[in-house]
FIZATOR-133461 format. One line per field, with one value per residue (C-alpha): chain; x, y, z; residue number from 1; residue in three letters. Coordinates in steps of 0.1 Angstrom, whole numbers. Layout:
unit <- [A	...]
x <- [X	...]
y <- [Y	...]
z <- [Z	...]
pos <- [NUM	...]
code <- [ala	...]
***
This chain:
unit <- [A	A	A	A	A	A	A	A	A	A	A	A	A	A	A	A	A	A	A	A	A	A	A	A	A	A	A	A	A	A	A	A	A	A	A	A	A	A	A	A	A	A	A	A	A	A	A	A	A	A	A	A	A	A	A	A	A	A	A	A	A	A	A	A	A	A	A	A	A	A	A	A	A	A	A	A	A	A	A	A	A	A	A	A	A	A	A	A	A	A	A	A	A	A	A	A	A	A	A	A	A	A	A	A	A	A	A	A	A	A	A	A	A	A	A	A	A	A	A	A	A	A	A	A	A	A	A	A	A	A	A	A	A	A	A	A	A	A	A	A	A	A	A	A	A	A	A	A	A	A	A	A	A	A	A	A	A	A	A	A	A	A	A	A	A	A	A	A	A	A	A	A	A	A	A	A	A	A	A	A	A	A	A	A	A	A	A	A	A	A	A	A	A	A	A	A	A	A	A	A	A	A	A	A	A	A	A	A	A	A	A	A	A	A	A	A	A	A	A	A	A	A	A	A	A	A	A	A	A	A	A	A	A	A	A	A	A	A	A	A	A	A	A	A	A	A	A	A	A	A	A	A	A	A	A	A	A	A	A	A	A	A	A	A	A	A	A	A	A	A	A	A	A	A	A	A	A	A	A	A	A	A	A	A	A	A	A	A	A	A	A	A	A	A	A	A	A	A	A	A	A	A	A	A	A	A	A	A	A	A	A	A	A	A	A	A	A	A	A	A	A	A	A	A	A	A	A	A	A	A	A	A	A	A	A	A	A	A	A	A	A	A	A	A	A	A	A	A	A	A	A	A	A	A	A	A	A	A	A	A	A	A	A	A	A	A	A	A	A	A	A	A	A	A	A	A	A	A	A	A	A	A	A	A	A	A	A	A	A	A	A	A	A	A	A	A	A	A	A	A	A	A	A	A	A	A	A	A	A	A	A	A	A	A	A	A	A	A	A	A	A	A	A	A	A	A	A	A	A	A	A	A	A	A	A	A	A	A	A	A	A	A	A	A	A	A	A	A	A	A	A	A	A	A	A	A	A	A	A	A	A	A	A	A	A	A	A	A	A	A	A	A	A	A	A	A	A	A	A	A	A	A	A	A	A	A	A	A	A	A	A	A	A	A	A	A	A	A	A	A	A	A	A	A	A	A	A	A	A	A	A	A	A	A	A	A	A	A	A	A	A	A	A	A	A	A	A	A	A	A	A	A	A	A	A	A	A	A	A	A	A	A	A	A	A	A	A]
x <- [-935	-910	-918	-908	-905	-929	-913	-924	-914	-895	-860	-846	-813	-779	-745	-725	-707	-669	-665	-649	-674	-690	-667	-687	-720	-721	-749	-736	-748	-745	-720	-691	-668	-675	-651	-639	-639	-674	-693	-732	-738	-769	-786	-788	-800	-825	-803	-818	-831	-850	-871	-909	-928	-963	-994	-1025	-1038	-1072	-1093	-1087	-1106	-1112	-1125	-1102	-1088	-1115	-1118	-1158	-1156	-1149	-1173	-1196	-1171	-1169	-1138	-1114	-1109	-1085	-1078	-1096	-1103	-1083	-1088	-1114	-1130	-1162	-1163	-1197	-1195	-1197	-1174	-1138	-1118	-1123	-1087	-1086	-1080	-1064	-1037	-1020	-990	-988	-962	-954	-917	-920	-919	-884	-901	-907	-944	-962	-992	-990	-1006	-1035	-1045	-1082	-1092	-1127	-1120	-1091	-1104	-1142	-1160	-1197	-1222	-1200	-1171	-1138	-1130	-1090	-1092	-1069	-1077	-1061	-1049	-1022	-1010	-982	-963	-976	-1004	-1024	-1038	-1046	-1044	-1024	-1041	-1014	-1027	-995	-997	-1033	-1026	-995	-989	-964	-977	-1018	-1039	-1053	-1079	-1088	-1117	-1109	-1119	-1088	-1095	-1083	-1057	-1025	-1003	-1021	-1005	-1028	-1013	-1019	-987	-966	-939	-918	-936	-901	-871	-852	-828	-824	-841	-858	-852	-833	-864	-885	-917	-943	-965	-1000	-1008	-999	-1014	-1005	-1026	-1008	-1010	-1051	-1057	-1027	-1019	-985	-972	-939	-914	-883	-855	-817	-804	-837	-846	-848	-816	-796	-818	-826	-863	-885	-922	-954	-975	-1011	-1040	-1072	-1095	-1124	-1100	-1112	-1148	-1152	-1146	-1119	-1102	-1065	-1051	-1018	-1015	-978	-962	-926	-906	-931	-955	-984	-1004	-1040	-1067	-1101	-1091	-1068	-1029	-1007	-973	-955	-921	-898	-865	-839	-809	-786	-787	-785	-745	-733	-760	-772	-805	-821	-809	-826	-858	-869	-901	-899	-911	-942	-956	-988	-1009	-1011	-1037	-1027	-1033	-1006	-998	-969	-939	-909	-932	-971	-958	-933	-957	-970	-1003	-1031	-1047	-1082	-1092	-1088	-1106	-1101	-1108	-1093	-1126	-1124	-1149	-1139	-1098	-1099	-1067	-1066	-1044	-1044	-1040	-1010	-999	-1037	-1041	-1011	-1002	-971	-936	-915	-896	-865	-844	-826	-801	-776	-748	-717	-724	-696	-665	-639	-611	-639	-677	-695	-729	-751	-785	-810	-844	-870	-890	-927	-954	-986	-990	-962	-929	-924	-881	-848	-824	-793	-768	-731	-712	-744	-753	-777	-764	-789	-823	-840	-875	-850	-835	-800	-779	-743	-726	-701	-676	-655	-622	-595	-590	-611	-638	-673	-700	-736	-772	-803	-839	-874	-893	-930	-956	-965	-930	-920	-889	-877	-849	-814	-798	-752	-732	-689	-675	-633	-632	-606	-572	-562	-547	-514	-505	-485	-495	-529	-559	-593	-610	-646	-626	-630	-644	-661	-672	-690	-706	-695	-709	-698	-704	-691	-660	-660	-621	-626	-658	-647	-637	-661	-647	-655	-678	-696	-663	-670	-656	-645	-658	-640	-632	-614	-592	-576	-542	-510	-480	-453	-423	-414	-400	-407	-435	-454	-489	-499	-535	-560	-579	-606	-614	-630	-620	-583	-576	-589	-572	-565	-551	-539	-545	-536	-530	-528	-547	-522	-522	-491	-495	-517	-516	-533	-537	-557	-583	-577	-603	-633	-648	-642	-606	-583	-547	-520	-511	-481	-480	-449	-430	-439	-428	-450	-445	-448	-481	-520	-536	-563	-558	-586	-583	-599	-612	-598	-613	-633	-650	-633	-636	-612	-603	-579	-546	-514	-484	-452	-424	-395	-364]
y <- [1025	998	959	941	905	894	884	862	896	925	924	955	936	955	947	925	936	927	900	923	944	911	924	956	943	939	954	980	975	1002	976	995	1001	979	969	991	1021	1030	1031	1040	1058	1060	1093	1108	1138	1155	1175	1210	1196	1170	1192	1191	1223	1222	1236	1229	1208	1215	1181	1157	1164	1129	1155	1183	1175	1169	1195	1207	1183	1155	1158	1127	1107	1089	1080	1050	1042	1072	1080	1110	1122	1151	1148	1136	1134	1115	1126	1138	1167	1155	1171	1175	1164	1190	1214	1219	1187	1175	1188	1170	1155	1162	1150	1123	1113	1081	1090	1070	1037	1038	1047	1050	1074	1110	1123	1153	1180	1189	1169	1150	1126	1113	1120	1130	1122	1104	1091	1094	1076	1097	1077	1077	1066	1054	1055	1044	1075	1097	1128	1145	1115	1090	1063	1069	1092	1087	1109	1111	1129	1141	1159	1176	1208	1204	1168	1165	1142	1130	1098	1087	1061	1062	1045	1043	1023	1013	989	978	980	948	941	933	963	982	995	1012	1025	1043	1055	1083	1105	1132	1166	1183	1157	1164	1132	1140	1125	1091	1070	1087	1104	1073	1062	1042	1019	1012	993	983	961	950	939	908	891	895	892	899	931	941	968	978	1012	1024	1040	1045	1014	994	998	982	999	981	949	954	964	949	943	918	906	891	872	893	873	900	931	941	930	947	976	973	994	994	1008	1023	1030	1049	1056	1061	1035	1011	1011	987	980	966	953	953	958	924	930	921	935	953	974	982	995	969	983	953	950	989	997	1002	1024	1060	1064	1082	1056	1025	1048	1081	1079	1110	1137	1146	1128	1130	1110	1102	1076	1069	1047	1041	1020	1002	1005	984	964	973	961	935	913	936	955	943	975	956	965	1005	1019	1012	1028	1031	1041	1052	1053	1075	1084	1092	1102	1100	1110	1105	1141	1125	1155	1162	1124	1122	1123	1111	1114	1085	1059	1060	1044	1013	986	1005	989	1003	985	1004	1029	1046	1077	1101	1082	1061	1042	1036	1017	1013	996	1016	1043	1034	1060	1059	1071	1075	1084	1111	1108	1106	1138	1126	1154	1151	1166	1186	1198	1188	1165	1151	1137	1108	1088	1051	1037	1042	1063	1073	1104	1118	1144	1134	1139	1107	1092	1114	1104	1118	1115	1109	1112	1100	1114	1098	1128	1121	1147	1164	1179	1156	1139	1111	1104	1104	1072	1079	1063	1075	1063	1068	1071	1052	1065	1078	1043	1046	1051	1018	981	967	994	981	991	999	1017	1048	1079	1092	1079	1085	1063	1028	1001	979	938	904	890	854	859	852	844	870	898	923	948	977	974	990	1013	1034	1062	1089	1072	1080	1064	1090	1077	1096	1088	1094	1095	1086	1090	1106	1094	1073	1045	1024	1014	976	977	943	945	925	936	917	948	960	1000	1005	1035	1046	1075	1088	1124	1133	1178	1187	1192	1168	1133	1117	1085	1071	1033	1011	979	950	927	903	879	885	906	880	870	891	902	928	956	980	1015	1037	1050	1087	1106	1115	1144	1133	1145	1132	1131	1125	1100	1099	1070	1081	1058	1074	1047	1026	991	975	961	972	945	964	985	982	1008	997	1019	1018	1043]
z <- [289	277	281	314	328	358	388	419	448	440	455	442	426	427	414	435	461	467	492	517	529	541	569	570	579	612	633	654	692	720	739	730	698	667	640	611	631	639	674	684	709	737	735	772	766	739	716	705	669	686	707	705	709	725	703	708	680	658	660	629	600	579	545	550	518	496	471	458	429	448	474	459	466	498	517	515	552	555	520	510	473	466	424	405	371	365	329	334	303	273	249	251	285	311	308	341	343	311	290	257	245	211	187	160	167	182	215	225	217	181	180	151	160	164	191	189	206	214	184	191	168	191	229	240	266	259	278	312	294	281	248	237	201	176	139	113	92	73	95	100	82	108	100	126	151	190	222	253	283	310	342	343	366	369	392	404	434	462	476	470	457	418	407	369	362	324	295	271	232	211	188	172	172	202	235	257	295	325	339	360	352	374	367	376	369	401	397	356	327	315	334	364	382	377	356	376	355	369	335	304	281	246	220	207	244	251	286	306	325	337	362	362	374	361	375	372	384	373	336	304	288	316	318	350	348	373	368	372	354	360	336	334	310	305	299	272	274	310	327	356	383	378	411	429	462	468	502	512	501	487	453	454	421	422	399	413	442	444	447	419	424	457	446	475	486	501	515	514	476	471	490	457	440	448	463	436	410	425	444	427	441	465	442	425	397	374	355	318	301	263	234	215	183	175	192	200	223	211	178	184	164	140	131	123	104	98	137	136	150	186	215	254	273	308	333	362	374	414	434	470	498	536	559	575	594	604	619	635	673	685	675	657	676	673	642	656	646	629	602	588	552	534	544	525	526	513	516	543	540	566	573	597	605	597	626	630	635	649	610	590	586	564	560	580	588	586	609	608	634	640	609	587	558	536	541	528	531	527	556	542	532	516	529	507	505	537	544	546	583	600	625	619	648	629	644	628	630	622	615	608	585	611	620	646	653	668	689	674	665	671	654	653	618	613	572	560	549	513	498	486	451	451	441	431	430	426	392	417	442	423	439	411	375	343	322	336	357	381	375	385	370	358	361	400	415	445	420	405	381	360	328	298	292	268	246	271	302	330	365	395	422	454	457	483	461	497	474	441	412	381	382	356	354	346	336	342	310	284	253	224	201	191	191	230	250	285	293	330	342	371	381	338	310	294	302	322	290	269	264	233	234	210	217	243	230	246	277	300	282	308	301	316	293	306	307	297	326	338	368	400	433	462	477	476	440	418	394	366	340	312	278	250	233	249	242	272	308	341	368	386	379	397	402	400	413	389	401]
pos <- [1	2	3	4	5	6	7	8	9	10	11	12	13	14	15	16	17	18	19	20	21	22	23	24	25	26	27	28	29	30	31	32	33	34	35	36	37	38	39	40	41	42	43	44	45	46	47	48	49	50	51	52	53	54	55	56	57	58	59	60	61	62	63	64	65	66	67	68	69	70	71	72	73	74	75	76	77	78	79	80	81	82	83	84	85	86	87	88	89	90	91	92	93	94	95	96	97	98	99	100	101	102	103	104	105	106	107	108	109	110	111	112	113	114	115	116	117	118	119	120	121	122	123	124	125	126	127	128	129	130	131	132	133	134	135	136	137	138	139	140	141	142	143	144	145	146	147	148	149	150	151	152	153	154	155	156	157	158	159	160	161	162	163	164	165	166	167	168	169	170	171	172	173	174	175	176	177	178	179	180	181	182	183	184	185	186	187	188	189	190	191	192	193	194	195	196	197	198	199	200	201	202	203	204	205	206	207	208	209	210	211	212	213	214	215	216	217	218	219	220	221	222	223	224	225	226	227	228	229	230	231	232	233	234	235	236	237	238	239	240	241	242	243	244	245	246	247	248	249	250	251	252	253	254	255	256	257	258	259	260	261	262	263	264	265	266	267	268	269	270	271	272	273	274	275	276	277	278	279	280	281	282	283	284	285	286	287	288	289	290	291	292	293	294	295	296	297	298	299	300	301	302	303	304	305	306	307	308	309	310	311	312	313	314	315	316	317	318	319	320	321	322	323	324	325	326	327	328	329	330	331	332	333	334	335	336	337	338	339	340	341	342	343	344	345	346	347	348	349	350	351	352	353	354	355	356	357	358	359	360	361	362	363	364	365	366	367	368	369	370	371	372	373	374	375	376	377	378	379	380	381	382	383	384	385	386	387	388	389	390	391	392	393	394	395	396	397	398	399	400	401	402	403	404	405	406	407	408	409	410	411	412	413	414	415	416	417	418	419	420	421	422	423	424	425	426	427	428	429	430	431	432	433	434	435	436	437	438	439	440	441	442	443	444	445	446	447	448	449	450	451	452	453	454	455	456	457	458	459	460	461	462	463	464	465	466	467	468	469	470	471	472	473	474	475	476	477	478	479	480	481	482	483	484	485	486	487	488	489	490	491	492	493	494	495	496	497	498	499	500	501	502	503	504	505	506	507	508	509	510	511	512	513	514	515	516	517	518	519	520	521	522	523	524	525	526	527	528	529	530	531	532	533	534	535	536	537	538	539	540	541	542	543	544	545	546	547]
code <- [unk	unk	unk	unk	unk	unk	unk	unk	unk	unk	unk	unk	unk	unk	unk	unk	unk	unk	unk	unk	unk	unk	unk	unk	unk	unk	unk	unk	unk	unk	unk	unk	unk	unk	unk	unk	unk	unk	unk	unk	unk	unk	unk	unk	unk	unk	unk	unk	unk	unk	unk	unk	unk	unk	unk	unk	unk	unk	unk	unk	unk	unk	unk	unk	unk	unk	unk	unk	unk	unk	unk	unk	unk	unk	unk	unk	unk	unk	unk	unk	unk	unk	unk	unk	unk	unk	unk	unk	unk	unk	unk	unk	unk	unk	unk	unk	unk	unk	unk	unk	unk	unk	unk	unk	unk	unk	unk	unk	unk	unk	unk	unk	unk	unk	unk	unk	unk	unk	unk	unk	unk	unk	unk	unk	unk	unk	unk	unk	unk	unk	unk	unk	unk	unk	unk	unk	unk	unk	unk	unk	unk	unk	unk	unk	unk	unk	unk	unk	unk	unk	unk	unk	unk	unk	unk	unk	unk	unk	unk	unk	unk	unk	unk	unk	unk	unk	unk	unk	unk	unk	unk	unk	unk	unk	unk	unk	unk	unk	unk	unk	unk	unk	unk	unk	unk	unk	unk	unk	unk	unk	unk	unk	unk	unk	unk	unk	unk	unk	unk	unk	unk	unk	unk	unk	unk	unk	unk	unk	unk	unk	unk	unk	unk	unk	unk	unk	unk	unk	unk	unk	unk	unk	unk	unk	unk	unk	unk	unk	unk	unk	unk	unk	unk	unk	unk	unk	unk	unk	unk	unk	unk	unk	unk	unk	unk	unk	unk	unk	unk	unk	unk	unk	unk	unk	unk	unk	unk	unk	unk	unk	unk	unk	unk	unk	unk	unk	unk	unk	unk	unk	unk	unk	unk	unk	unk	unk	unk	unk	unk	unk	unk	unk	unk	unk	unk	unk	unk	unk	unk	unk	unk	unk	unk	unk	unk	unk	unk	unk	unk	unk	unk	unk	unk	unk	unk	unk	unk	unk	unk	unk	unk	unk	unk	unk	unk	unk	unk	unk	unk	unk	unk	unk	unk	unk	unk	unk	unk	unk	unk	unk	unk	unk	unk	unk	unk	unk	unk	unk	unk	unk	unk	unk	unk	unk	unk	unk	unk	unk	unk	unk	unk	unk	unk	unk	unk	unk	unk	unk	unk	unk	unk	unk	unk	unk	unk	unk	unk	unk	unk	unk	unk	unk	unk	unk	unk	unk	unk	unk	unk	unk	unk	unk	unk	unk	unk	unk	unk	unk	unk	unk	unk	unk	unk	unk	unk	unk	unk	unk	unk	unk	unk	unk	unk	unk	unk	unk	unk	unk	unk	unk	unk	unk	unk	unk	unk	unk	unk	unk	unk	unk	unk	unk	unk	unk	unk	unk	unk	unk	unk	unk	unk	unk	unk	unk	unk	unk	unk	unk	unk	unk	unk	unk	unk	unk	unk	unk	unk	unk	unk	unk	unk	unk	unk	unk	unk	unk	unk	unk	unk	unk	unk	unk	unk	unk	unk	unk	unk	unk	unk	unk	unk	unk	unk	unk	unk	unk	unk	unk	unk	unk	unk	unk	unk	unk	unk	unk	unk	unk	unk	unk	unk	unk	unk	unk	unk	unk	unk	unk	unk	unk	unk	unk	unk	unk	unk	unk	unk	unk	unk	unk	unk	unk	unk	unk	unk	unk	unk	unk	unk	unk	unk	unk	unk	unk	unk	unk	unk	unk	unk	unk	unk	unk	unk	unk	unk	unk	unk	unk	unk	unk	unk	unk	unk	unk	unk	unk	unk]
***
């Protein structure tokens, strides 16, 4: 949960992308050979991974999913309810539905409740309403008390629709949500395998609901978040269904039924940043419904302790799912319009216009040189782990939830060669990184350099030394701190220099700082500059042969 900005549509923004791989772009045709190396092909006959295999089918089923408890429950069109809870029981929330986060610490946002666990003073359901209450008093060294219900491996789901029919308490200081987390954190931690917000509300703005998701590339640490935000004057007067309904590659958030915010993928502004990192949402997720109070954004304005105690009361929380593989009859069309967006001596990306289904399609197989490579549910992708000026023939399959696969798209792609460990190196060329960021330079409105270098940061380059002997390294650098160090590794443990150098006036203030000279082998290296001391941005370096 962290606070986010409304915006008009989601375009998924990326860092900017270096003016030459405008020159990558271009839709490849099946007319012939394209530029920078790459060519599609027509496929003429059905290769072995594309076959279909005749079965005989059992006839669609619209309620094969619905589970006993659900059974009251009508269908959604072709959503069926797979998880339910009514809160027909008074008592405690039903455990087979409901487990607890329990804990006092804050919870990464500064939180001043502490959570509790089968405690009817903080969660019960009443009357056919499950109450989440926060009270105002001393435990475990917090202030207050609440709840926070997670349907952790009791609901756990890849792509549905949620409904939680909800009334907001009032008040200065509160932050009630509903919200998804990754139950198994495939891509890492916060915020790497994603957090999906269906709402948030906080107390000191009455009246206005916002949806938001995190990911990698898209969160409030970078200030990148994306999010919306809507007016809903009887929130906390009236019940209301807050609602998600997630398939492949797109979120959409709803309030009585009445869409307020779309989240997508968009290839074009994602060349430069890994699939997981700006789209997460490929895994399983579950549910959690909490009250908190305070926080860096439930409590940006304070508390107001005169309104404890409140309560987050919820009617009913539905989950539904469409049989995909059950309705579906036909195979994917194949993907079309294929573009080289981005080629290099070790990594390729590629993108596509999306397969259509006569229901969905589940991902792409991506095969290189006829084995498979890596799927995903996006239209594109980056291939890594190449070798340098070597020509890789690439197919690409729709494959829908029922097993079946499209026709594959060809495309030939020639990487590019190892550059030359001689003259000007781009500080973003770098095969490999930690820690930094890539951003636009207001040194040169075409440049874009390397950011946020911090203390042991790294960036890795793949280098051709054509000629030994002794070279010299001049470093494109802005710092607004003195004492920042670079140092080169290359085969040792030991580094071939290490260079200080002081401020240079500011993070946008560039300067040239020279290395000492050191020898090099001929041969192809890897060159890893390292921030012994970071605190500085990297335009680009250049190497200078001296004797």
């Amino acid at each position: 949960m962290k606070k986010i900005i409304g915006i008009i549509m989601l375009m998924l923004l990326s860092v900017s992308i270096m003016s030459c791989q405008d020159d990558l772009t271009t839709d490849l045709t099946t007319d012939g050979p394209t530029t920078n190396g790459s060519t599609t092909q027509e496929s003429t006959t059905q290769d072995s991974s594309t076959q279909e295999i005749t079965t005989t089918k059992e006839p669609y089923d619209l309620r094969s999913l619905v589970p006993e408890e659900c059974q009251v429950i009508d269908n959604i069109d072709d959503w069926q309810p797979v998880w339910c809870d009514e809160f027909d029981q008074d008592g405690l929330p039903n455990s087979d539905n409901w487990a607890y986060d329990i804990g006092g610490d804050g919870w990464g946002n500064n939180e001043l409740q502490y959570y509790t666990g089968e405690d009817l003073d903080n969660a019960f359901v009443e009357d056919g309403i499950l109450n989440i209450k926060a009270i105002k008093e001393s435990f475990e060294d917090n202030e207050y008390t609440s709840a926070r219900l997670v349907t952790k491996y009791r609901g756990d789901w890849t792509y549905g629709r949620i409904q939680v029919r909800a009334k907001l308490p009032e008040g200065r200081g509160l932050w009630p949500a509903v919200w998804m987390l990754p139950t198994d954190r495939t891509y890492g931690g916060w915020p790497f395998s994603g957090e999906i917000d269906i709402m948030e509300y906080v107390g000191y703005e009455p009246n206005v609901i916002h949806g938001t998701i995190h990911t990698g590339a898209y969160n409030h640490g970078l200030g990148t978040q994306i999010g919306y935000s809507t007016s809903l004057p009887t929130a906390e007067e009236e019940f209301h269904v807050y609602e998600m309904i997630w398939e492949p590659s797109n979120i959409k958030l709803f309030i009585d039924g009445v869409q307020f915010a779309e989240f997508g993928y968009n290839a074009d502004f994602n060349i430069d940043i890994e699939n997981s990192d700006a789209w997460p949402f490929d895994k399983a997720f579950h549910l959690i419904i909490n009250l908190a109070v305070g926080g860096d954004w439930g409590g940006a304005q304070g508390i107001d302790d005169s309104i404890f105690p409140q309560t987050l009361q919820v009617d009913y929380v539905r989950v539904f799912q469409k049989d995909y593989a059950g309705m579906d009859q036909t195979k994917p069309t194949k993907p079309t319009n294929l573009v080289l967006q981005d080629r290099l001596y070790n990594s390729i990306r590629i993108k596509w216009e999306h397969s259509t289904d006569d229901v969905l399609v589940s991902h792409y197989n991506i095969y290189v040189n006829d084995q498979l490579k890596e799927t995903t549910s996006l239209n594109a992708i980056r291939l890594y782990d190449l070798e340098p000026d070597t020509t890789y023939n690439i197919a690409i399959l729709a494959e829908d939830f029922d097993g079946k696969h499209s026709e594959p798209a060809l495309i030939s792609v020639t990487t590019e060669d190892v550059p030359v460990a001689l003259g000007v190196i781009q500080a973003e060329d770098y095969s490999e990184s930690s820690g930094v960021r890539i951003e636009q330079s207001e040194d040169n409105d075409d440049t874009i350099y390397v950011g946020e270098i911090d203390d042991g940061d790294y960036m890795v380059y793949l280098l051709e030394v054509e000629e030994a002997g002794d070279y010299q390294i001049n470093f494109r650098v802005a710092s607004e701190s003195d004492g920042s160090s670079i140092q080169l590794f290359t085969l040792s443990r030991f580094p071939l220099f290490s260079l200080s150098f002081d401020s240079t006036g500011g993070l946008q203030e560039w300067s040239t700082v020279s290395s000492e000279t050191f020898s090099l082998q001929e041969g192809v290296f890897t060159f890893r500059v390292y921030a012994q001391t970071g605190g500085f941005n990297l335009n680009y370096f250049e190497i200078v042969s001296v004797g």
